[in-house]
C-alpha positions as a printed NumPy array, in Angstrom:
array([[  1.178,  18.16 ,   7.454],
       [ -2.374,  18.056,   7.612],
       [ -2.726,  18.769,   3.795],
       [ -0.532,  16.211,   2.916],
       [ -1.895,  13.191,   4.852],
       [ -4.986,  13.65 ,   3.726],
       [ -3.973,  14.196,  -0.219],
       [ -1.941,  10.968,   0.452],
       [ -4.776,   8.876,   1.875],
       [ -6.876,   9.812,  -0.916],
       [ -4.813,   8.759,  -2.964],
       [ -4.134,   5.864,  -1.506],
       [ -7.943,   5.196,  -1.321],
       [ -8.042,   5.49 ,  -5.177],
       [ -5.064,   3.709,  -6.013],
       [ -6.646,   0.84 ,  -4.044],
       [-10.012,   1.31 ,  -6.13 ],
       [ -8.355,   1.28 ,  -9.153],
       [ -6.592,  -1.749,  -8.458],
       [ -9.637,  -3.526,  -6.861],
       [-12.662,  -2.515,  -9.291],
       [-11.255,   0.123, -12.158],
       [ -9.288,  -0.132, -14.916],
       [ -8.063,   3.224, -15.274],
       [ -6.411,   5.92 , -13.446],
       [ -9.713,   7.665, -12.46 ],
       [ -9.925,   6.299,  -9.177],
       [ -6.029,   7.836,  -8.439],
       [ -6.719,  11.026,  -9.536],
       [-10.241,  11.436,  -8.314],
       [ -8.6  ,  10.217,  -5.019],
       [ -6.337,  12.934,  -5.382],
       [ -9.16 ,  15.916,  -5.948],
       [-10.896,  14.687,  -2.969],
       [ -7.73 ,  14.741,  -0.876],
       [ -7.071,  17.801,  -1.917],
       [ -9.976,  19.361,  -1.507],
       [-10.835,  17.225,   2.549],
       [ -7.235,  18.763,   2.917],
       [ -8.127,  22.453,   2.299],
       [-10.663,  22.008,   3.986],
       [ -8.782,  21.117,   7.499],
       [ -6.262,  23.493,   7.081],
       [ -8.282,  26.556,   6.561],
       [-10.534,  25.04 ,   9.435],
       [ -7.656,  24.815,  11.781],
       [ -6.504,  28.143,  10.674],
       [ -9.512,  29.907,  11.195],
       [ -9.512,  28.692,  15.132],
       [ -6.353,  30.378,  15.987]])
């Protein structure tokens, strides 16, 4: 659950970017990398504490 809210929200963030100041789909998918990579992050942190 973790992983996936916080892919979504980046993408979300970079949808919104793209919309507001980019014409391209950079924003989305560089949304999506950070997202991914925030939600890796959490799950192997809240892994490693149990």
């Amino acid at each position: 659950m973790q992983f996936a809210v916080t892919t979504l929200a980046g993408m979300a963030i970079g949808y919104w970017l793209d919309r507001r100041y980019l014409p391209s789909p950079l924003g989305l998918l560089g949304g999506l990398l950070v997202g991914s990579v925030v939600g890796m992050y959490v799950l192997a942190k809240s892994l490693d504490k149990k």
